[in-house]
Residue frames as a rotation matrix with the C-alpha (Angstrom) as fourth column:
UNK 1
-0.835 -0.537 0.120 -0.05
-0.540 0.842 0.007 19.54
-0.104 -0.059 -0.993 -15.23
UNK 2
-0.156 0.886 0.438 -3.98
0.002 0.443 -0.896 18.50
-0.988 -0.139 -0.071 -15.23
UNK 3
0.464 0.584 -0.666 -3.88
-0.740 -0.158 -0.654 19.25
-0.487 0.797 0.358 -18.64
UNK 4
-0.340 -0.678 -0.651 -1.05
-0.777 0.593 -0.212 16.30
0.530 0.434 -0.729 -19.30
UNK 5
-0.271 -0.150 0.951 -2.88
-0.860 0.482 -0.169 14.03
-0.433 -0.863 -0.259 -17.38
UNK 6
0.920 0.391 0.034 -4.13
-0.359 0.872 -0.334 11.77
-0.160 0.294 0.942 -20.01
UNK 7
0.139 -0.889 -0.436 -0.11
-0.674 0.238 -0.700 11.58
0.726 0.391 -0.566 -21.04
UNK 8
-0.681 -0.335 0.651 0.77
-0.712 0.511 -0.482 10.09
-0.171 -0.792 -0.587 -17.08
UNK 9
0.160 0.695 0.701 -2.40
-0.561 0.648 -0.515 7.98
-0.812 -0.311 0.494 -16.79
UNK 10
0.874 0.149 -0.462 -1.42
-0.471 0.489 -0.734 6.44
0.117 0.859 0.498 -20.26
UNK 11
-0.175 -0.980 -0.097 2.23
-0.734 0.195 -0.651 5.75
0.657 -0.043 -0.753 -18.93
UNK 12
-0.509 -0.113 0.854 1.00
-0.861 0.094 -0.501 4.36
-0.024 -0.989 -0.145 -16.42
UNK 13
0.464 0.558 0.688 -1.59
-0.374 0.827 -0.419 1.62
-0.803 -0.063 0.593 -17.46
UNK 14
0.690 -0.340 -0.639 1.35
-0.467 0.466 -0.751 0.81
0.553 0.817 0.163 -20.09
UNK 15
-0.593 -0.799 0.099 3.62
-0.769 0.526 -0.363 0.18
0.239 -0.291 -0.926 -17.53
UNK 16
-0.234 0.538 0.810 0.79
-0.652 0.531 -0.541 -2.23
-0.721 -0.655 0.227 -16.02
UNK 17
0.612 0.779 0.131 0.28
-0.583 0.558 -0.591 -3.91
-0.534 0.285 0.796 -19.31
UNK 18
0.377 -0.860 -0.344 3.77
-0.430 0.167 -0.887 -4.58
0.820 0.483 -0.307 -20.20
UNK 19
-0.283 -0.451 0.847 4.26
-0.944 -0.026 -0.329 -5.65
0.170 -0.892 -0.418 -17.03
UNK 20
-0.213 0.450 0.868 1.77
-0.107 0.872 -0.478 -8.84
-0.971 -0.194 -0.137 -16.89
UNK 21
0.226 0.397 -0.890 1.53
-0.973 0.042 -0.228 -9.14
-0.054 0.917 0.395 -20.86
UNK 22
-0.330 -0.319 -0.888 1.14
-0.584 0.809 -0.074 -12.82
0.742 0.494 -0.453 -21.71
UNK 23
-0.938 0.163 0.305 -0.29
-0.102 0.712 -0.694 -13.53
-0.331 -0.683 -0.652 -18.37
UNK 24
-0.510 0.860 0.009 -3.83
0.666 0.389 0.637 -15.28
0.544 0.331 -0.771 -18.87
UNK 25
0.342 0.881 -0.326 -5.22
0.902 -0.210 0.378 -12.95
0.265 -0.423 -0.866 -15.60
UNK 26
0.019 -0.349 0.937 -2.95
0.353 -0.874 -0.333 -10.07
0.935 0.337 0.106 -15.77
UNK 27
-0.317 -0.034 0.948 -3.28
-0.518 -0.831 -0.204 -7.34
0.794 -0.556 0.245 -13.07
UNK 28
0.865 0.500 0.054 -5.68
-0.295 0.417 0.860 -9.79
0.407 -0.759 0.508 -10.94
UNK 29
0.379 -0.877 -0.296 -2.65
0.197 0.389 -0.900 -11.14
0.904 0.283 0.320 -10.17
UNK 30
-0.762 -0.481 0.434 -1.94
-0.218 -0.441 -0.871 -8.76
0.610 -0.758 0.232 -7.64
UNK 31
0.365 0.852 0.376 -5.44
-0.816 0.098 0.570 -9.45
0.449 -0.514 0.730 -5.97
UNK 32
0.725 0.202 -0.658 -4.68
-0.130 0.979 0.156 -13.19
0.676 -0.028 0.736 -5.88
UNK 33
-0.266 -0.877 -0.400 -1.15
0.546 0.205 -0.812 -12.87
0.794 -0.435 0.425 -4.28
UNK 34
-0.653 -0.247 0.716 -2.44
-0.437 -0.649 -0.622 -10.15
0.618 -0.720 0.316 -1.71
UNK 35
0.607 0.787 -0.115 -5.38
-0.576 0.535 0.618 -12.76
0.548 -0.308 0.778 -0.74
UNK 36
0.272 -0.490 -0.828 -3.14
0.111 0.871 -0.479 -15.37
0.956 0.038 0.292 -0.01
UNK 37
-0.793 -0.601 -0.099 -0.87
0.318 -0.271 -0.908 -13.72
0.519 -0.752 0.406 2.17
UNK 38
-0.392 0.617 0.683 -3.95
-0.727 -0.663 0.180 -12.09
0.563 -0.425 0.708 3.68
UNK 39
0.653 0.501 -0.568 -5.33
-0.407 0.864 0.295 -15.93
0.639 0.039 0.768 4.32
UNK 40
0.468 -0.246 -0.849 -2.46
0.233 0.961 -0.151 -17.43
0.853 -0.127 0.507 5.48
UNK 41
-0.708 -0.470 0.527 -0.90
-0.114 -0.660 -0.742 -14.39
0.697 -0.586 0.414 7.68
UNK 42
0.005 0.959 0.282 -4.67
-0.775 -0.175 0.607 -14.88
0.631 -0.222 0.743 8.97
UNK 43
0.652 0.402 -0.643 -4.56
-0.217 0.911 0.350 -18.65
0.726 -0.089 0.681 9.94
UNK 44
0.074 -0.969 -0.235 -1.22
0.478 0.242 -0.844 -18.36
0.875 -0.050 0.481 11.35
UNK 45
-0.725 -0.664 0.183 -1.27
0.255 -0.506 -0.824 -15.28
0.640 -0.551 0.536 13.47
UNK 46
-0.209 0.974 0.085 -4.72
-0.503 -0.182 0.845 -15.84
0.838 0.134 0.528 14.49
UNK 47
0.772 0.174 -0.611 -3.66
0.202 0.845 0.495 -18.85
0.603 -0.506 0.617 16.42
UNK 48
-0.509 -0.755 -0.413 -0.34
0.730 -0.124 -0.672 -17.45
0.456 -0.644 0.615 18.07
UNK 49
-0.759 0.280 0.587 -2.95
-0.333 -0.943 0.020 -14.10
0.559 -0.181 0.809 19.58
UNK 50
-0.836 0.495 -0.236 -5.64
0.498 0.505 -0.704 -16.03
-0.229 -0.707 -0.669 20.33
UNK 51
-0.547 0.598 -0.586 -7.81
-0.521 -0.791 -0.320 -14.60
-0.655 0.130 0.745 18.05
UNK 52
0.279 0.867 0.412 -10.72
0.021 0.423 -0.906 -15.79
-0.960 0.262 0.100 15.62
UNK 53
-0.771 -0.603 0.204 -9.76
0.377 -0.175 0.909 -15.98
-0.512 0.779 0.362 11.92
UNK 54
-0.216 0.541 0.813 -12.56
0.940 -0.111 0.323 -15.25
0.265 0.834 -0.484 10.67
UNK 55
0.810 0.585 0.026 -12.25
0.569 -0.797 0.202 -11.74
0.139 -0.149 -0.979 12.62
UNK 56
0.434 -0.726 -0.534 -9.06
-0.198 -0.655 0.729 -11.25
-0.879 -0.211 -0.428 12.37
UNK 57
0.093 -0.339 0.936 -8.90
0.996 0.017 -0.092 -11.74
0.015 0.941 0.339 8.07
UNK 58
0.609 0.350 0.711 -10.40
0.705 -0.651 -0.283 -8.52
0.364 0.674 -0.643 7.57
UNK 59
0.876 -0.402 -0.266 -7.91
0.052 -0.470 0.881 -6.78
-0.479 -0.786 -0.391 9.95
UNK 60
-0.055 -0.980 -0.191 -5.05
0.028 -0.193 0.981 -8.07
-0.998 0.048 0.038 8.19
UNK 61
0.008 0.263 0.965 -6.32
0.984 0.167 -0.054 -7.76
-0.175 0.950 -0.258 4.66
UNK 62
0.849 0.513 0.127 -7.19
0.527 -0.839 -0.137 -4.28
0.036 0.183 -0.982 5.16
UNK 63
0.684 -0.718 -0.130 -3.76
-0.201 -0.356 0.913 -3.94
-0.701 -0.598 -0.388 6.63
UNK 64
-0.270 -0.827 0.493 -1.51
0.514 0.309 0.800 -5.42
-0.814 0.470 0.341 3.67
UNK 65
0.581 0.516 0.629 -3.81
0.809 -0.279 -0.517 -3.53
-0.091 0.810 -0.580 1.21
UNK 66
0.960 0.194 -0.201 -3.10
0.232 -0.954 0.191 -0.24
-0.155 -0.230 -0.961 2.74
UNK 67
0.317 -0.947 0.045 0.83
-0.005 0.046 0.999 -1.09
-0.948 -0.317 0.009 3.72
UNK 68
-0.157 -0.363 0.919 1.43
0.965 0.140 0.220 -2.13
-0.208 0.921 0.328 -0.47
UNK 69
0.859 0.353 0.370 -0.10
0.454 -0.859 -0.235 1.08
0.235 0.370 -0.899 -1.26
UNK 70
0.917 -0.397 -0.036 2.66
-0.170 -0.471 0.865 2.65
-0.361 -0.787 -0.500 1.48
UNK 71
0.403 -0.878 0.259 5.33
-0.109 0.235 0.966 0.82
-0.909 -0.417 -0.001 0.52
UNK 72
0.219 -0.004 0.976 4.84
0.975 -0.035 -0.219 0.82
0.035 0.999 -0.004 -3.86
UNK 73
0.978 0.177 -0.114 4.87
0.197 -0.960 0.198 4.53
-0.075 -0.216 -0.974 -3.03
UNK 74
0.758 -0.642 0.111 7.98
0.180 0.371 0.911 4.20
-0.626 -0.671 0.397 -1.11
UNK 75
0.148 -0.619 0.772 9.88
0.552 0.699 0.455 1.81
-0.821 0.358 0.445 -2.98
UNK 76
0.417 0.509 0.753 8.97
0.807 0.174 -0.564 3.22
-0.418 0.843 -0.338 -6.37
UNK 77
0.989 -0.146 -0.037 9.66
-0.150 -0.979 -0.138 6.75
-0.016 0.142 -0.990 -5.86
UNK 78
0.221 -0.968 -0.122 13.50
-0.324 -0.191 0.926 5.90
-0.920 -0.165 -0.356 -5.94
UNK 79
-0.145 0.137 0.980 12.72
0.821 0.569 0.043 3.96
-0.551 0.811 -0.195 -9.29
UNK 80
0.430 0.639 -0.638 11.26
0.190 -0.755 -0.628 7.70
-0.883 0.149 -0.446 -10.55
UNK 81
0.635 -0.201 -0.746 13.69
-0.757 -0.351 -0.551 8.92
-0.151 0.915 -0.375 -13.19
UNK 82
-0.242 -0.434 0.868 15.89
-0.442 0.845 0.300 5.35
-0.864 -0.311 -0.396 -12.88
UNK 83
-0.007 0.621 0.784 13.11
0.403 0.719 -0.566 4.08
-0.915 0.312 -0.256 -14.66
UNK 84
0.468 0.614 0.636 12.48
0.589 0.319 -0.742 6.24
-0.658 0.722 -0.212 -16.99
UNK 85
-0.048 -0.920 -0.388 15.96
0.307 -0.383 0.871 7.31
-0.951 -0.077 0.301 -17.97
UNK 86
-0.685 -0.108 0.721 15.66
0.713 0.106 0.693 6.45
-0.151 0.988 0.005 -21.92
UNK 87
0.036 0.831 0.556 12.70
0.989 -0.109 0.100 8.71
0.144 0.546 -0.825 -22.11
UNK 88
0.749 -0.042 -0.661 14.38
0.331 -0.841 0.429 11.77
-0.574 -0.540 -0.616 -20.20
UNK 89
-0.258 -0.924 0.281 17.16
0.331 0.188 0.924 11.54
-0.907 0.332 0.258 -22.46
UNK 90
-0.876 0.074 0.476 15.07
0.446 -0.251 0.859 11.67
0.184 0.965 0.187 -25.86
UNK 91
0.201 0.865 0.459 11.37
0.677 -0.462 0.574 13.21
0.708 0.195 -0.679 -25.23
UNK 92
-0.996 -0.094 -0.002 11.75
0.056 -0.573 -0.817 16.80
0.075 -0.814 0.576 -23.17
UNK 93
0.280 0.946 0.165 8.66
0.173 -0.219 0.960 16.61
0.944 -0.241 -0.225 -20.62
UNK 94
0.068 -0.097 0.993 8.56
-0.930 -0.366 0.028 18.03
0.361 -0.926 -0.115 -17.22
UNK 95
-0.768 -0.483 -0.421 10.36
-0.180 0.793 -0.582 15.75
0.615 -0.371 -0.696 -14.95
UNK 96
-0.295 0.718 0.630 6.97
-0.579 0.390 -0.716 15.53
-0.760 -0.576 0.301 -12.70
UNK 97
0.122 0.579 -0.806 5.46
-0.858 0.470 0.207 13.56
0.499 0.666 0.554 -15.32
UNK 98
-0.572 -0.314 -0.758 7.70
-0.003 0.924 -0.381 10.37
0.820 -0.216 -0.529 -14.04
UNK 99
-0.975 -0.036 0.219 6.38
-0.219 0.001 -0.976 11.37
0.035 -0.999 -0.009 -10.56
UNK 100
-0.074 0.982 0.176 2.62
-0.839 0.034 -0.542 11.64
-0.538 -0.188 0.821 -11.21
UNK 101
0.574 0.375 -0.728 2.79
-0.547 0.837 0.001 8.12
0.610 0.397 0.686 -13.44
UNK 102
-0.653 -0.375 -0.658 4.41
0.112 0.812 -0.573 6.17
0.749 -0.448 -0.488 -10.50
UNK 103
-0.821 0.533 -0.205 1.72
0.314 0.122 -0.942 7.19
-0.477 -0.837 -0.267 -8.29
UNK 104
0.071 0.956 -0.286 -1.11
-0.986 0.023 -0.168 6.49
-0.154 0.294 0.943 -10.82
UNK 105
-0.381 -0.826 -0.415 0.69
-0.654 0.558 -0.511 3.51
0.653 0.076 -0.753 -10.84
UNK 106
-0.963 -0.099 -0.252 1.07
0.218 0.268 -0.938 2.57
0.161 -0.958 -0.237 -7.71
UNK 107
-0.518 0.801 0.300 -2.89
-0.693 -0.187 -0.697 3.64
-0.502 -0.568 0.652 -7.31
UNK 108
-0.134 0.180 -0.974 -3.91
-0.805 0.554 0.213 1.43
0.578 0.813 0.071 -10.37
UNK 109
-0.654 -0.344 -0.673 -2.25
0.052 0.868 -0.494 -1.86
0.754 -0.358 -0.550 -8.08
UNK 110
-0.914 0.391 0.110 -4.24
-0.158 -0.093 -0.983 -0.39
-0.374 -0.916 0.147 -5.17
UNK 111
-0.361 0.893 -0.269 -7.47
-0.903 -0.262 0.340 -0.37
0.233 0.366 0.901 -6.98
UNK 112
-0.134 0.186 -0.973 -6.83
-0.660 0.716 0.227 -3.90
0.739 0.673 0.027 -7.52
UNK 113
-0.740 -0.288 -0.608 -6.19
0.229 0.742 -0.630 -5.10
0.632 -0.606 -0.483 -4.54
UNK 114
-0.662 0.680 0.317 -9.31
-0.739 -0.519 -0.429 -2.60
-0.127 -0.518 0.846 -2.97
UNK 115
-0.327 0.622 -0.711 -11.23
-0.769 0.262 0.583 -5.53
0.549 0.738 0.393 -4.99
UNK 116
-0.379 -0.259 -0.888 -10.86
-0.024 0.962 -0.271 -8.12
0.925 -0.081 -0.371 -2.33
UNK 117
-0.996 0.069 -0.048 -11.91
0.050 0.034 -0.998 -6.43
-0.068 -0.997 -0.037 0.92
UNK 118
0.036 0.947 0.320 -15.71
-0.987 0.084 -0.138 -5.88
-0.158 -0.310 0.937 0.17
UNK 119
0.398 0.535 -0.745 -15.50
-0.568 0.782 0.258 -9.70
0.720 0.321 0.615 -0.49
UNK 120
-0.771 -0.199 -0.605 -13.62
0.426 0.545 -0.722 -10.68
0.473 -0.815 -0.335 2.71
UNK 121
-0.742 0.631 0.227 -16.39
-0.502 -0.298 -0.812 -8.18
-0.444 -0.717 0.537 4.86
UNK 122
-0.250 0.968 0.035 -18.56
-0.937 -0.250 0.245 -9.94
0.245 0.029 0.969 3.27
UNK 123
0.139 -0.280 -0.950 -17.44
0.056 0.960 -0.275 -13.13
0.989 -0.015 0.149 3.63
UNK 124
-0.714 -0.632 -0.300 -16.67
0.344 0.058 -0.937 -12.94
0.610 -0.772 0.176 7.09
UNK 125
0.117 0.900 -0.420 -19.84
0.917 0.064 0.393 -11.00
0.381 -0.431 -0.818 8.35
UNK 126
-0.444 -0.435 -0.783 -18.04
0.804 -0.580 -0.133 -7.74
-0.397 -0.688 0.607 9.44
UNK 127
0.651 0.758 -0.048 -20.09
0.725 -0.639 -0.258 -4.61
-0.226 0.133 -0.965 9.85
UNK 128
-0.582 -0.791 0.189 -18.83
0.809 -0.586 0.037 -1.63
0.081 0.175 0.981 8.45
UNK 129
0.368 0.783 -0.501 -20.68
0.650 -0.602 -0.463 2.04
-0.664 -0.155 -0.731 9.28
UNK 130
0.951 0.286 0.117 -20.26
0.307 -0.828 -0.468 5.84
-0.037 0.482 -0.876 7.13
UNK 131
0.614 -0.782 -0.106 -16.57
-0.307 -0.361 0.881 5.83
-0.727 -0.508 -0.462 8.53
UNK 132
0.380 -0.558 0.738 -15.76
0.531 0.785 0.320 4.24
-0.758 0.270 0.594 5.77
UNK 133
0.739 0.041 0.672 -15.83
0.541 -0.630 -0.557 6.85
0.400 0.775 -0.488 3.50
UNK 134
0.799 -0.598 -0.062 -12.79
-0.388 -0.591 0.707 8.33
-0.459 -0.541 -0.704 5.44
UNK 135
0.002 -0.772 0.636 -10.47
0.361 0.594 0.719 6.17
-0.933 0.228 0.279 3.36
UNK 136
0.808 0.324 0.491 -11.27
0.582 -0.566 -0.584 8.83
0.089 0.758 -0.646 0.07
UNK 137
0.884 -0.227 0.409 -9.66
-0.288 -0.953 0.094 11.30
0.368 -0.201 -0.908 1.64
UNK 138
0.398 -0.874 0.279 -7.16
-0.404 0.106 0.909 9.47
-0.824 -0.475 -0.310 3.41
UNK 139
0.240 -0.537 0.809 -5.78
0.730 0.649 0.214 7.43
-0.640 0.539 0.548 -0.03
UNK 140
0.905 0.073 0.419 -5.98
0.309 -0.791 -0.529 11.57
0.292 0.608 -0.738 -1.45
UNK 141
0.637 -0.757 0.144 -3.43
-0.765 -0.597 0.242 12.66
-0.097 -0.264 -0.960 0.95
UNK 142
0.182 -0.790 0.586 -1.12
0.381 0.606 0.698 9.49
-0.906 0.096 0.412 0.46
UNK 143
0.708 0.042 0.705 -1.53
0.703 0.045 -0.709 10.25
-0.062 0.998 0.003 -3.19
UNK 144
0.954 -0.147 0.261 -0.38
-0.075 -0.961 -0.268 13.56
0.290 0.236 -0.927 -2.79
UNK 145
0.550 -0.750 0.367 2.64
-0.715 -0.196 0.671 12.98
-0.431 -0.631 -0.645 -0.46
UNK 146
0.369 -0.632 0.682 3.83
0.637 0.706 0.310 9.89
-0.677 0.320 0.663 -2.60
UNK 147
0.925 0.227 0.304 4.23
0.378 -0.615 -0.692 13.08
0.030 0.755 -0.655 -5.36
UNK 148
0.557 -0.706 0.438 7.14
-0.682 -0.689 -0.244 14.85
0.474 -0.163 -0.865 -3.59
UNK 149
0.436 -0.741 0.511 8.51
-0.292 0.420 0.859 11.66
-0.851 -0.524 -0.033 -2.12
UNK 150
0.877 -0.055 0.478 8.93
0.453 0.426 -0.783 10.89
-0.161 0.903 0.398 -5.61
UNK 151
0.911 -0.231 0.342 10.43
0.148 -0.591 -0.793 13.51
0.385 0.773 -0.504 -6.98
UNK 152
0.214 -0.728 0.652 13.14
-0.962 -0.041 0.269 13.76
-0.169 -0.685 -0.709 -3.28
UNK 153
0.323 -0.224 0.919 13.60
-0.340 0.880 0.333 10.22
-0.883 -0.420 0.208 -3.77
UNK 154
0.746 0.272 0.608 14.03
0.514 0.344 -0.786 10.01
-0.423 0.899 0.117 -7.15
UNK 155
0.641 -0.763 0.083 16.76
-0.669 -0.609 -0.427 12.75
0.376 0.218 -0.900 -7.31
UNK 156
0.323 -0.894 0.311 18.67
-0.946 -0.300 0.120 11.02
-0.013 -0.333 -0.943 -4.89
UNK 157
0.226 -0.288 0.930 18.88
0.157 0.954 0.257 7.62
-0.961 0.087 0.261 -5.91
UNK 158
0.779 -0.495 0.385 19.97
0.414 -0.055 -0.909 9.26
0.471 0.867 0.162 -9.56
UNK 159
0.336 -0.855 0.395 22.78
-0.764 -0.492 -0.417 10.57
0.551 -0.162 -0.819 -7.41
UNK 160
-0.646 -0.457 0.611 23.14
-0.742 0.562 -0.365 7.77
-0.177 -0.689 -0.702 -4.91
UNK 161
-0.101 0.520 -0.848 22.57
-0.268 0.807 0.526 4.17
0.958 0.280 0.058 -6.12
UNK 162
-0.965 -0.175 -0.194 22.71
0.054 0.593 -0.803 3.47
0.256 -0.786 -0.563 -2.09
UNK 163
-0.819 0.551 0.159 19.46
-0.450 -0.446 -0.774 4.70
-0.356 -0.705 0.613 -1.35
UNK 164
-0.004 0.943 -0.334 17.00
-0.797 0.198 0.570 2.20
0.604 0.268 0.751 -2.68
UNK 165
-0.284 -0.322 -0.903 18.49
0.495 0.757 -0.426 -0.75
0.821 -0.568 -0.056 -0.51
UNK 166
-0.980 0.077 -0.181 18.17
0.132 -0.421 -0.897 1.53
-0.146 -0.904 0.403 2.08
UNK 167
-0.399 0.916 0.041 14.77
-0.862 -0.390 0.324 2.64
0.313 0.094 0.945 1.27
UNK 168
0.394 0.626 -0.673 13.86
-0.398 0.776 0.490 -1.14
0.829 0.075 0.555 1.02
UNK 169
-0.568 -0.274 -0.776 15.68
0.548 0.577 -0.605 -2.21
0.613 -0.769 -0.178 4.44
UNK 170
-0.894 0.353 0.277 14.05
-0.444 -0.779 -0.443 0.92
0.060 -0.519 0.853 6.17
UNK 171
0.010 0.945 -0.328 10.34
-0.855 0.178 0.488 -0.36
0.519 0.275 0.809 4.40
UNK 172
-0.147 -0.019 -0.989 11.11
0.148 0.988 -0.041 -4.35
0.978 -0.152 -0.143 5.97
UNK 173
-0.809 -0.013 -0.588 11.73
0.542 0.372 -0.753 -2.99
0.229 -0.928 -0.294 9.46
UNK 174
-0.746 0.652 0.132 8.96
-0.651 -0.674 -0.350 -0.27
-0.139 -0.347 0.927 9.19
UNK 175
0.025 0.657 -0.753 6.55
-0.446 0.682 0.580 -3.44
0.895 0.321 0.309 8.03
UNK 176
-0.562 -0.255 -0.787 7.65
0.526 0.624 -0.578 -5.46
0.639 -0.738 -0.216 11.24
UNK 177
-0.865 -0.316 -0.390 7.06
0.485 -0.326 -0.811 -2.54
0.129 -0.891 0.435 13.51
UNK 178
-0.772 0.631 0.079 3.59
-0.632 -0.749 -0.201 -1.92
-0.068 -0.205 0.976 12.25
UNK 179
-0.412 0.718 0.561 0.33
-0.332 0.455 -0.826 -3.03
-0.849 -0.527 0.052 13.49
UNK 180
-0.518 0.030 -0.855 0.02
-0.855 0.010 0.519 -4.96
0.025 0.999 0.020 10.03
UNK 181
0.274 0.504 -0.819 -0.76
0.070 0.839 0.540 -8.53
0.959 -0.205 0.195 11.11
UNK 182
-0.608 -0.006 -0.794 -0.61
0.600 0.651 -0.465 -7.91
0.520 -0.759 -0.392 14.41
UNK 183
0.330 0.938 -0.103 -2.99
0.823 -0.233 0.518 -6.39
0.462 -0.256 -0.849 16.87
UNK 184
-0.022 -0.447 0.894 -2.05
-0.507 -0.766 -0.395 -2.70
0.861 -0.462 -0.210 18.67
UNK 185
0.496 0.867 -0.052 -3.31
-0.390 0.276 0.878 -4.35
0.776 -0.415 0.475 21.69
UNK 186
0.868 -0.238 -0.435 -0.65
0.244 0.969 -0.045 -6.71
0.433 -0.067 0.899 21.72
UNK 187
0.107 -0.752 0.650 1.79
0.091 -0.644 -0.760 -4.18
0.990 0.141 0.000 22.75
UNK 188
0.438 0.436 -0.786 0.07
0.882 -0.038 0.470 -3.89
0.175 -0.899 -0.401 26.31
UNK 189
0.357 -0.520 -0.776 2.42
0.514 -0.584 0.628 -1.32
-0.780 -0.623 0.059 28.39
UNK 190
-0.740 -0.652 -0.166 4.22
0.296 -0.537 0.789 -0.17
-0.604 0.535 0.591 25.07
UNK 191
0.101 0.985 0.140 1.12
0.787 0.007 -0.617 0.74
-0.609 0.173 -0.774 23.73
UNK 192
0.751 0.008 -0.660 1.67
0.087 -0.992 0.088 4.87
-0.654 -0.123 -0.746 23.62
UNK 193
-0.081 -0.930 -0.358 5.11
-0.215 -0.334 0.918 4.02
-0.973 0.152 -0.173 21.95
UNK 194
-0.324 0.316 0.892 3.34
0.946 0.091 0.311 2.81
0.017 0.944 -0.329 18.26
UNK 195
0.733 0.568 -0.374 2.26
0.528 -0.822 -0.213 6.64
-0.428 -0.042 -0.903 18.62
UNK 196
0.198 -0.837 -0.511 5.70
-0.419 -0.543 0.728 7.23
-0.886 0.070 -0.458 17.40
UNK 197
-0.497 -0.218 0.840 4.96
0.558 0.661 0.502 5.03
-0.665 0.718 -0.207 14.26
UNK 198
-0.675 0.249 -0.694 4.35
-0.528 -0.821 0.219 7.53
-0.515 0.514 0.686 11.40
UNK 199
-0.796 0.237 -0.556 2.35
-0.287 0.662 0.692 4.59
0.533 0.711 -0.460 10.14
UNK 200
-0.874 0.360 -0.326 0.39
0.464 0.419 -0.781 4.07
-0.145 -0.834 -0.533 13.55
UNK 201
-0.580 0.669 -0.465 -2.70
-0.510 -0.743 -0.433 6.84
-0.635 -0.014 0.772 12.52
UNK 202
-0.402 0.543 -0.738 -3.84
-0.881 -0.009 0.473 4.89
0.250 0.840 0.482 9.49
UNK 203
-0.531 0.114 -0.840 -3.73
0.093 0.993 0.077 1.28
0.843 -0.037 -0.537 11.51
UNK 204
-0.893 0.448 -0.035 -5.91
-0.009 -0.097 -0.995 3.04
-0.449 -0.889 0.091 14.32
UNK 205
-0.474 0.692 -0.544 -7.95
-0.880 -0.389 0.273 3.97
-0.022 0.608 0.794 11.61
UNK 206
-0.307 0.082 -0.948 -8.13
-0.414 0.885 0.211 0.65
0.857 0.457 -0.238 9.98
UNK 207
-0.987 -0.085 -0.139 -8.43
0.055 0.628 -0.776 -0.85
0.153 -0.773 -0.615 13.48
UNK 208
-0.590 0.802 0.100 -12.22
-0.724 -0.469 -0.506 1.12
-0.359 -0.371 0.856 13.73
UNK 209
0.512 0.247 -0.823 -13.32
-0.584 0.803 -0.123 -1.72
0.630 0.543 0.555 10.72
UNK 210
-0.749 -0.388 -0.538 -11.58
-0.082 0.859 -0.506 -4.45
0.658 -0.335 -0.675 13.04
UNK 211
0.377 0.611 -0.696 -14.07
0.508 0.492 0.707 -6.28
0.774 -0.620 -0.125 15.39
UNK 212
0.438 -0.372 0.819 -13.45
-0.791 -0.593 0.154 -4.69
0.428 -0.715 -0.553 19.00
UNK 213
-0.704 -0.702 -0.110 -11.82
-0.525 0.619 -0.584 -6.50
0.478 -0.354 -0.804 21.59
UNK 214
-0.608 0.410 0.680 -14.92
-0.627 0.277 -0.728 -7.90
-0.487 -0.869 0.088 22.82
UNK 215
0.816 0.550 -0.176 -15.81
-0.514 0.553 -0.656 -9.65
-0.264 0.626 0.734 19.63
UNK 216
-0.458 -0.810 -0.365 -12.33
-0.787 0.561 -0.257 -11.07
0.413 0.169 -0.895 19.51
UNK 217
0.803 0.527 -0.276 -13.13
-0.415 0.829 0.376 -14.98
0.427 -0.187 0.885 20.02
């Protein structure tokens, strides 16, 4: 399959230019719209916590990056052969193909949006140390697992149109219930129970790059 990768990686930055063709900034697009929400989730929930905005951007920036990544994965992987029915029909390539170009995909968008956090840490003043380089390895193993959710998700939403709604109600309450814009902290007593959020390892992570609680303002 490494030897077909220029085939996926070409499917893939067509689907991205056919997507935004005619727009004046294309892809950036996705930067600009994850800023926003990063900004305004920022100003908002900054002030119901009792927290600093300007130390609690990079928290939730880092957090909506990661979570789109999670949830394009997700979402997508029921889209797998959906999408690219017409082409399964007339060209015979190994059905992984669809799988490995929705998650080059879906990393493409992530690049884009990766573009914005060295300019909030820098904007903002927030130290980062060597730990950072743990996010390689962790966006390797998402990569990898978004592979086979593909391919399990992707069967069964060509057998059952129910299961992308579902996927996407599941993805709304699993967004709510993770430390995304909000702080673990905030949990007090129910702390231990976000240990039961399959999502809860990467937002401890992510939490190490958050100011502690003694630089909260």
């Amino acid at each position: 399959m490494a030897r077909k990768s220029w085939m996926w990686t070409a499917l893939a930055l067509q689907d991205i230019k056919l997507r935004y063709r005619g727009s004046l900034l294309g892809p950036w697009w996705l930067s600009i719209t994850t800023s926003m929400m990063a900004v305004t989730i920022s100003l908002v929930y900054a002030h119901i916590f009792s927290r600093s905005a300007g130390t609690y951007l990079p928290y939730v920036t880092i957090g909506l990056v990661v979570w789109q990544l999670i949830s394009g994965l997700v979402t997508e992987a029921c889209e797998t052969f959906l999408r690219a029915q017409s082409i399964i029909e007339q060209v015979p390539l190994p059905f992984s193909i669809h799988a490995y170009r929705g998650v080059c995909r879906q990393l493409m968008v992530f690049a884009h949006n990766c573009a914005i956090v060295p300019v909030v840490l820098i904007a903002t003043r927030t130290a980062v140390d060597w730990r950072i380089l743990e996010a390689v390895p962790a966006v390797a193993v998402l990569a990898v697992n978004g592979l086979w959710v593909s391919i399990l998700l992707g069967m069964l939403s060509a057998r059952f149109r129910d299961i992308p709604p579902i996927i996407g109600s599941l993805l709304q309450v699993g967004f709510l219930l993770t430390p995304v814009f909000w702080p673990i902290e905030a949990l007090g007593d129910w702390v231990p129970m976000a240990a039961f959020n399959p999502n809860f390892c990467g937002n401890r992570c992510r939490a190490r790059a958050a100011p502690r609680d003694s630089d909260w303002s």
